[in-house]
NUTORNU-732675 format. One record per residue: residue number from 1; z, x, y of N, C-alpha, C in turn. Coordinates in steps of 0.2 Angstrom, whole numbers, plus 5000, padded with zeros to 4 digits. Atoms other than C-alpha are relative to their C-alpha. Layout:
// residues N
+-----+------+--------+---------+-------+---------+----------+------+--------+---------+
!   n ! n.up ! n.east ! n.north ! ca.up ! ca.east ! ca.north ! c.up ! c.east ! c.north !
+-----+------+--------+---------+-------+---------+----------+------+--------+---------+
! NUM !    Z !      X !       Y !     Z !       X !        Y !    Z !      X !       Y !
...
+-----+------+--------+---------+-------+---------+----------+------+--------+---------+
//
This chain:
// residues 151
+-----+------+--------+---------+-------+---------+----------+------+--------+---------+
!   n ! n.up ! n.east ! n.north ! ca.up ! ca.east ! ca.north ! c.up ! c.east ! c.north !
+-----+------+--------+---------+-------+---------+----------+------+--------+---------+
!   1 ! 5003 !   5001 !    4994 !  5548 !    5513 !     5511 ! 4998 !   5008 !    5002 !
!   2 ! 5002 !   4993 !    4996 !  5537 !    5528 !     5520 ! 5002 !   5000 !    5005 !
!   3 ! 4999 !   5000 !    4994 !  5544 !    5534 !     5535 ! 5002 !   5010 !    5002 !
!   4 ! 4997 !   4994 !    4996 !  5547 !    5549 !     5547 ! 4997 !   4999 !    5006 !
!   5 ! 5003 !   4997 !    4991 !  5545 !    5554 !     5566 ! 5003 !   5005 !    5002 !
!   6 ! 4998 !   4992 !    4996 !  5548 !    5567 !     5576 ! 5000 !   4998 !    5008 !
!   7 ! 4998 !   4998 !    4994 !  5553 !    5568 !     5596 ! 4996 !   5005 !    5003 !
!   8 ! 5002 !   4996 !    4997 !  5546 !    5578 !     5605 ! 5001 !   5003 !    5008 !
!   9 ! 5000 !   5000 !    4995 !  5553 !    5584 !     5621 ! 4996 !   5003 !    5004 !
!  10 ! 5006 !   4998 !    4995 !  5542 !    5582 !     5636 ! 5000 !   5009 !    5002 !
!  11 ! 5000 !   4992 !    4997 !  5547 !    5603 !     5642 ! 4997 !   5004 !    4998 !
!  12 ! 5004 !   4993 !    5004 !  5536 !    5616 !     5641 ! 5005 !   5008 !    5001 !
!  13 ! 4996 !   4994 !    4999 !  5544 !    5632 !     5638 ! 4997 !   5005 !    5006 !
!  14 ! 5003 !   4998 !    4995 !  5540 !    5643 !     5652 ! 4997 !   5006 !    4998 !
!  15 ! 5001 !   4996 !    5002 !  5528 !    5655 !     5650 ! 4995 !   5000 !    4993 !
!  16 ! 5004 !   5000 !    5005 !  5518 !    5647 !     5636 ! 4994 !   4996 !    5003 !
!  17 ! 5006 !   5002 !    4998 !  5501 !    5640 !     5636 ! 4997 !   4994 !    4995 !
!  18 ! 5002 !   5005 !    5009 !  5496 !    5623 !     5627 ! 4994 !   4997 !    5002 !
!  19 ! 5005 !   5004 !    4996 !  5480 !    5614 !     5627 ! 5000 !   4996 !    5003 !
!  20 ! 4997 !   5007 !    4996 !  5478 !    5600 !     5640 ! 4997 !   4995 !    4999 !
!  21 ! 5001 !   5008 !    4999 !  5476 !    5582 !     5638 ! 4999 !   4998 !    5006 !
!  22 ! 4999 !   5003 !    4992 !  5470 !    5578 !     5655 ! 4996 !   4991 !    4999 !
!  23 ! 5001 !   5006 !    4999 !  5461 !    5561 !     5648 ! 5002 !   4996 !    4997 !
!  24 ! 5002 !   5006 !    5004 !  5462 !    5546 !     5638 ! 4997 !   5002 !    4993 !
!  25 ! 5006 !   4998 !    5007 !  5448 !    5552 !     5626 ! 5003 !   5005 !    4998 !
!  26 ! 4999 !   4995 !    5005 !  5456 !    5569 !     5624 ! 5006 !   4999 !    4997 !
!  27 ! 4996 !   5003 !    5005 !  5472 !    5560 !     5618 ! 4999 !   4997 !    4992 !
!  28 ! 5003 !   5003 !    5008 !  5462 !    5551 !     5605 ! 4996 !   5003 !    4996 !
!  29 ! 5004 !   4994 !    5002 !  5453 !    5566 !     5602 ! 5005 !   5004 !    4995 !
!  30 ! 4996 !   4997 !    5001 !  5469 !    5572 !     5596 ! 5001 !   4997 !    4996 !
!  31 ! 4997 !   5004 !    5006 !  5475 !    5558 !     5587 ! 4996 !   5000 !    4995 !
!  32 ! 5003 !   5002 !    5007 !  5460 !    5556 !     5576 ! 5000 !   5006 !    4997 !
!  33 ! 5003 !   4995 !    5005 !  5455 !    5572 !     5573 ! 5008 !   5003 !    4994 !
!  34 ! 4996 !   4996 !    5003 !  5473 !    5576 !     5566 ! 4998 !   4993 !    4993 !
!  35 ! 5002 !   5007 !    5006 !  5471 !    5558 !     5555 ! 4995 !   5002 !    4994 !
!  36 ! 5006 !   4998 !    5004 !  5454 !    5565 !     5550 ! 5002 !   5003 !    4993 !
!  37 ! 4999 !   4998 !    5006 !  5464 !    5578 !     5540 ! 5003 !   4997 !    4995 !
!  38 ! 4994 !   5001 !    5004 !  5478 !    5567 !     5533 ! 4995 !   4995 !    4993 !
!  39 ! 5007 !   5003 !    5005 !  5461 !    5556 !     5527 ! 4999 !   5002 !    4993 !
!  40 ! 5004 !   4996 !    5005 !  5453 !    5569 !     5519 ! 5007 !   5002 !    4996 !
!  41 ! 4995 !   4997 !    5005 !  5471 !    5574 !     5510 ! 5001 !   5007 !    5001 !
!  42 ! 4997 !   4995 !    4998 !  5475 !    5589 !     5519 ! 5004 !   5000 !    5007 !
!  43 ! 4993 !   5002 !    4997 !  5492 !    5585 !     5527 ! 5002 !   5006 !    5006 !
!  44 ! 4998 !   4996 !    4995 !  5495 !    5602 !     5534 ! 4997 !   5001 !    5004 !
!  45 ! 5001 !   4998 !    4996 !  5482 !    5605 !     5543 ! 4998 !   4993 !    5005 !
!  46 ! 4998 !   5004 !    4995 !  5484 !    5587 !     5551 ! 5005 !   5000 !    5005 !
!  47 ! 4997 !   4998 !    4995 !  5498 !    5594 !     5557 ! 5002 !   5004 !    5003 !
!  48 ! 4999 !   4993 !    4996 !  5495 !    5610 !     5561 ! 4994 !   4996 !    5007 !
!  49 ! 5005 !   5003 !    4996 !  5481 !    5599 !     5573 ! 5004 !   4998 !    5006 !
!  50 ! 4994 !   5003 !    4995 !  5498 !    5590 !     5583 ! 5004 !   5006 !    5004 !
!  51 ! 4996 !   4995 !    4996 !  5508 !    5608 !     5583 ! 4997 !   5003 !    5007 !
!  52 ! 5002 !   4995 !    4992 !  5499 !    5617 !     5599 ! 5006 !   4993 !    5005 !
!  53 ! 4999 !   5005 !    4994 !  5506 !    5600 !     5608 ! 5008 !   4998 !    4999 !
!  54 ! 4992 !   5002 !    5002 !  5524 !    5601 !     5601 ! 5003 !   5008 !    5000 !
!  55 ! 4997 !   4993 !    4999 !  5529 !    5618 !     5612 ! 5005 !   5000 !    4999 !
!  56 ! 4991 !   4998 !    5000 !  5547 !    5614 !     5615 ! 5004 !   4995 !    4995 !
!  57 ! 4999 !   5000 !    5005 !  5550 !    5607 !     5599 ! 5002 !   5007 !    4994 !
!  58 ! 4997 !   4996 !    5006 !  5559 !    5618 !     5586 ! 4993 !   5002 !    4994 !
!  59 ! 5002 !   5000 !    5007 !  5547 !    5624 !     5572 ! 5001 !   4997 !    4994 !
!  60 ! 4997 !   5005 !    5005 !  5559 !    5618 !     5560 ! 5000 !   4995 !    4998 !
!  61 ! 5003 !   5008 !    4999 !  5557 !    5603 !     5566 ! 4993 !   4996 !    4997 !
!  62 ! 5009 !   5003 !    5002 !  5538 !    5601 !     5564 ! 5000 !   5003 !    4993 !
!  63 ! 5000 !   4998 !    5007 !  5541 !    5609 !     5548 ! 5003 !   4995 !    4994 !
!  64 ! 4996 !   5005 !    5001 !  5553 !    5596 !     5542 ! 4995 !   4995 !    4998 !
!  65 ! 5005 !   5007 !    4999 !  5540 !    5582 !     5546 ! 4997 !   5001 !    4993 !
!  66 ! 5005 !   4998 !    5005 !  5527 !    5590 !     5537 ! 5002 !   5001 !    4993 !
!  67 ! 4997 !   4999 !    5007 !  5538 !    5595 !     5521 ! 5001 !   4993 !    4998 !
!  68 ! 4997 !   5008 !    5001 !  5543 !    5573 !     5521 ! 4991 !   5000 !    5001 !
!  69 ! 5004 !   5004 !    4999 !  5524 !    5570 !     5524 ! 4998 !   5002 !    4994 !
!  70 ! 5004 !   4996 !    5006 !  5518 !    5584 !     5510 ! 5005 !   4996 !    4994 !
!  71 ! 4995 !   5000 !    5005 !  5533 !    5577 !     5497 ! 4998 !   4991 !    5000 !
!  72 ! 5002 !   5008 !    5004 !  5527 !    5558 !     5498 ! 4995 !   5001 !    5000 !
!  73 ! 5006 !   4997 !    5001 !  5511 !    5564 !     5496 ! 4997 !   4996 !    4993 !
!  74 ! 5001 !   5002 !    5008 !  5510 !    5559 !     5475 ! 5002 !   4994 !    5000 !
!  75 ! 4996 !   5004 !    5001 !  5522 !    5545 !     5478 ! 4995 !   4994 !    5005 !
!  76 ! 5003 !   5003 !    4995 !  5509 !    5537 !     5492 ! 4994 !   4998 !    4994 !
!  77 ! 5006 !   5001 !    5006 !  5493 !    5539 !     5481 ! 5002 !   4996 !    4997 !
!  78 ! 4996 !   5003 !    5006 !  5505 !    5533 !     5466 ! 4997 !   4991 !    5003 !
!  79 ! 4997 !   5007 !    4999 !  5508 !    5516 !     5476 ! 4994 !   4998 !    5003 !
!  80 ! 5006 !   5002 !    4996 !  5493 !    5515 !     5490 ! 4993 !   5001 !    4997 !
!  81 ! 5006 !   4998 !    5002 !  5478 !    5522 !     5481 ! 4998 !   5005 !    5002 !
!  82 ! 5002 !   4995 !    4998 !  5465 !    5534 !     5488 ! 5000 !   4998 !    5008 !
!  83 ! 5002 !   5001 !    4993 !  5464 !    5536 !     5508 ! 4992 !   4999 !    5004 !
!  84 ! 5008 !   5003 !    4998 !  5448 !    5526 !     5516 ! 5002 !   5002 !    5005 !
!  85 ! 5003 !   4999 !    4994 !  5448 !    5530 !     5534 ! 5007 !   5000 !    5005 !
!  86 ! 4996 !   5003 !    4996 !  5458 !    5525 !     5549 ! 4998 !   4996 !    5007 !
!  87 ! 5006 !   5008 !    4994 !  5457 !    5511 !     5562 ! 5004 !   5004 !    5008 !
!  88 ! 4998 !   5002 !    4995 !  5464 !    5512 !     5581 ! 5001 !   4994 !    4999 !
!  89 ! 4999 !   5006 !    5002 !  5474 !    5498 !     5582 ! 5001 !   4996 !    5008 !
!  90 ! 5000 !   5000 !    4993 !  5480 !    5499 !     5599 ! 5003 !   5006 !    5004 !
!  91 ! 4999 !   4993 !    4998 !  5482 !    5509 !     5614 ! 5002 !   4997 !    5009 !
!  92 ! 4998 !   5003 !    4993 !  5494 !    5503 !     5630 ! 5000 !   5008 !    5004 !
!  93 ! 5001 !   4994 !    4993 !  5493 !    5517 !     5645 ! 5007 !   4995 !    5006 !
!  94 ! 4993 !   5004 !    4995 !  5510 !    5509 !     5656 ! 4999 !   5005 !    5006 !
!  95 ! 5001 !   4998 !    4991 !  5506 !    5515 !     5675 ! 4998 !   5007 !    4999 !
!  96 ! 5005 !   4993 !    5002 !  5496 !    5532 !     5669 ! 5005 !   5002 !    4997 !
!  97 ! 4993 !   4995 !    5001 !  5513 !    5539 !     5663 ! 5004 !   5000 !    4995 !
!  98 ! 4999 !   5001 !    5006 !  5516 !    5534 !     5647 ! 4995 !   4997 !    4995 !
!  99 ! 5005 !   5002 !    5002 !  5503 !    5532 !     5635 ! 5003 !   4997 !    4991 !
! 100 ! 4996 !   5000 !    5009 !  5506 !    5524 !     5615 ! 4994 !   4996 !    4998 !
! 101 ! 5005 !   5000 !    5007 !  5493 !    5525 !     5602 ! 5003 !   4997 !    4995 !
! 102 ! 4998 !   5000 !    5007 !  5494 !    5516 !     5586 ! 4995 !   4998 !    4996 !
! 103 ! 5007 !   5001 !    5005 !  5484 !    5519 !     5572 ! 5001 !   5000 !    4992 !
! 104 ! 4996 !   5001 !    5008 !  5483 !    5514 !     5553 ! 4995 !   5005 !    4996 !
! 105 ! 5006 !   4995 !    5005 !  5477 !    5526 !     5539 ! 4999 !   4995 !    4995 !
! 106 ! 5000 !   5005 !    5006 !  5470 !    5514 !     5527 ! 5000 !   5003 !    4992 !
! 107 ! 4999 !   5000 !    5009 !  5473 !    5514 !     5507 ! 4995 !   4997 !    4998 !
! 108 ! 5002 !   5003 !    5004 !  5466 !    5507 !     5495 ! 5002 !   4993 !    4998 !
! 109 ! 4995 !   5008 !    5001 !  5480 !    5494 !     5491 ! 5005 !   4999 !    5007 !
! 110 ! 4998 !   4999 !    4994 !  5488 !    5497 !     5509 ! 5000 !   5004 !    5004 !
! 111 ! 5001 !   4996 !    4993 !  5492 !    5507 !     5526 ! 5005 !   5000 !    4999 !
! 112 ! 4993 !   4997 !    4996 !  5502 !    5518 !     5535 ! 5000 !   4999 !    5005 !
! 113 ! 5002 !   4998 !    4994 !  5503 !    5515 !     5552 ! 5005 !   5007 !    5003 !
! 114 ! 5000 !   4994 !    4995 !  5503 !    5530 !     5564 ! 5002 !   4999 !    5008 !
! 115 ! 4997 !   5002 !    4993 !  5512 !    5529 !     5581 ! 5001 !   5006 !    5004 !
! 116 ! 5001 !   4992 !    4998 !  5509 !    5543 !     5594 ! 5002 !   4998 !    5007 !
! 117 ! 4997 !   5001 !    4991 !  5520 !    5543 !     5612 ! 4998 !   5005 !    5003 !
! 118 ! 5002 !   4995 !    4995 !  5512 !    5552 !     5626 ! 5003 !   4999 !    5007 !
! 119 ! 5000 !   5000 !    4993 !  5519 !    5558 !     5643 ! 4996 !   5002 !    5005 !
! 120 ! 5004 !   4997 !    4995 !  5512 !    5561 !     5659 ! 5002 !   5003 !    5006 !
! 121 ! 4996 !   4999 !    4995 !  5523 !    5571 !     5670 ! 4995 !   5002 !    5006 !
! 122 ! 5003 !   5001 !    4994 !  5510 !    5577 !     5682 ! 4990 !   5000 !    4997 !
! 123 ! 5006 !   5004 !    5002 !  5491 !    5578 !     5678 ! 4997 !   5000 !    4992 !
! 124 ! 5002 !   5000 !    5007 !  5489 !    5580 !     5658 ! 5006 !   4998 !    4997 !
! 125 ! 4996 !   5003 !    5005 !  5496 !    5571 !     5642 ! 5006 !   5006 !    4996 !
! 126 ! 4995 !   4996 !    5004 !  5512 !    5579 !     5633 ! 5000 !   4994 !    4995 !
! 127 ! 5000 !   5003 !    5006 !  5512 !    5573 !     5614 ! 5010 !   5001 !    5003 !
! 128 ! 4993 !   4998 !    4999 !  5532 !    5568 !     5618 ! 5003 !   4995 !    4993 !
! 129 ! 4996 !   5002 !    5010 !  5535 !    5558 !     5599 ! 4993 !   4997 !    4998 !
! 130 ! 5004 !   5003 !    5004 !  5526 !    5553 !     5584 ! 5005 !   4997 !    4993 !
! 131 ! 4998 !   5001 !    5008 !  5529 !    5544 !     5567 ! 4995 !   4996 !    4996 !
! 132 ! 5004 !   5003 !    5002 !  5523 !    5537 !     5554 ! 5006 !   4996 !    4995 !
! 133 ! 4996 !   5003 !    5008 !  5529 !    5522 !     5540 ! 4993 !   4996 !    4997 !
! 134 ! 5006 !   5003 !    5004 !  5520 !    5509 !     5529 ! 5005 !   4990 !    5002 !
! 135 ! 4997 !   5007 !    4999 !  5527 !    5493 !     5539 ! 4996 !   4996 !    5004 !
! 136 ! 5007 !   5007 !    4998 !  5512 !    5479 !     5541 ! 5004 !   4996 !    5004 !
! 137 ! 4995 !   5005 !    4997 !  5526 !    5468 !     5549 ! 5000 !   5003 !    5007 !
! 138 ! 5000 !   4998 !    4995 !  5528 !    5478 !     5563 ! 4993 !   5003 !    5007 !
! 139 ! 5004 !   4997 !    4998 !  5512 !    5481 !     5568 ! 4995 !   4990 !    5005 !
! 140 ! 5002 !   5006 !    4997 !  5510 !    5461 !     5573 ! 5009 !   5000 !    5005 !
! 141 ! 4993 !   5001 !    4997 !  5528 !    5464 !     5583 ! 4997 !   4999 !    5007 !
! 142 ! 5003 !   4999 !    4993 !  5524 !    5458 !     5602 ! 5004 !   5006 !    5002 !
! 143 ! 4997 !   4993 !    4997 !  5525 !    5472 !     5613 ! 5001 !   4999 !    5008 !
! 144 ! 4999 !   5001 !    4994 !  5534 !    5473 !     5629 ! 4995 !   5001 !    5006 !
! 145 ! 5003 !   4997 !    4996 !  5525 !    5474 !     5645 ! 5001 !   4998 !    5004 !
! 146 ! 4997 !   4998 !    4994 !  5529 !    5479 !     5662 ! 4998 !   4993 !    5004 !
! 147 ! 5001 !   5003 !    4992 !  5532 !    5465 !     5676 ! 4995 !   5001 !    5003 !
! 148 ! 5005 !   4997 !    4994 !  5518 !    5464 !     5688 ! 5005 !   5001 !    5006 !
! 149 ! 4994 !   5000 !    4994 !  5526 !    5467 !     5704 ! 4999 !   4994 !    5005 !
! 150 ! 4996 !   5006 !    4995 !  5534 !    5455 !     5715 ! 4993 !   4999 !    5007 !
! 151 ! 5006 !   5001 !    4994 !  5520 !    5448 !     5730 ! 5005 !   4997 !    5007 !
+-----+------+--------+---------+-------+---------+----------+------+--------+---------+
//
């Protein structure tokens, strides 16, 4: 099985500068164009695309990731085939302030899905976790969804 994710705490260090997500589109804007590279078969700089939004994150950390994405790299190919594209599969927004993208890269012989957690603490998105695996089961799993409220 493929797998890994990474956290991302919402804090920005103080005194840095990160680009802002203030829409919808510039979240998807992010998610794809980093996708675009994992497509084309250039892994790092898919995720050099996510690092600017993973300030208070460790390096180490995003280095990790990308070391586990770069290392099944031959073992994906091997099993999946060549990477055809990626879909949007869904994309719930929970009262503006949590946003969750998921997206599949397609194979040849299968997919990966891509799962990407945004927060909203005041007016723009923070990338606050992602991962990815190869679990088609989980991607038919119902998803919770918040009570309306009380009348």
């Amino acid at each position: 099985m493929v797998a890994a994710s990474i956290m991302l705490p919402a804090a920005t260090p103080s005194g840095s500068h990160a680009p802002t997500l203030r829409t919808e589109g510039d979240v998807e804007y992010l998610c794809e164009n980093a996708l675009s590279h994992i497509v084309d078969g250039d892994l790092e700089q898919g995720i050099a695309t996510l690092r600017p939004y993973a300030m208070s994150i460790s390096k180490e950390d995003v280095d990790s990731l990308e070391n586990q994405l770069v290392s099944q790299a031959t073992t994906i190919k091997e099993s999946y085939g060549e990477p055809i594209g990626f879909v949007l599969i869904s994309k719930d927004n929970l009262k503006d302030t949590i946003l969750k993208a998921v997206y599949v890269v397609k194979y040849e012989r299968h997919l990966i899905r891509w799962t990407f957690i945004f927060y909203k603490p005041y007016d723009s998105w923070i990338l606050d976790y992602f991962n990815y695996d190869d679990s088609i089961e989980a991607l038919f799993a119902p998803t919770p969804k918040v009570p309306a409220p009380a009348k």
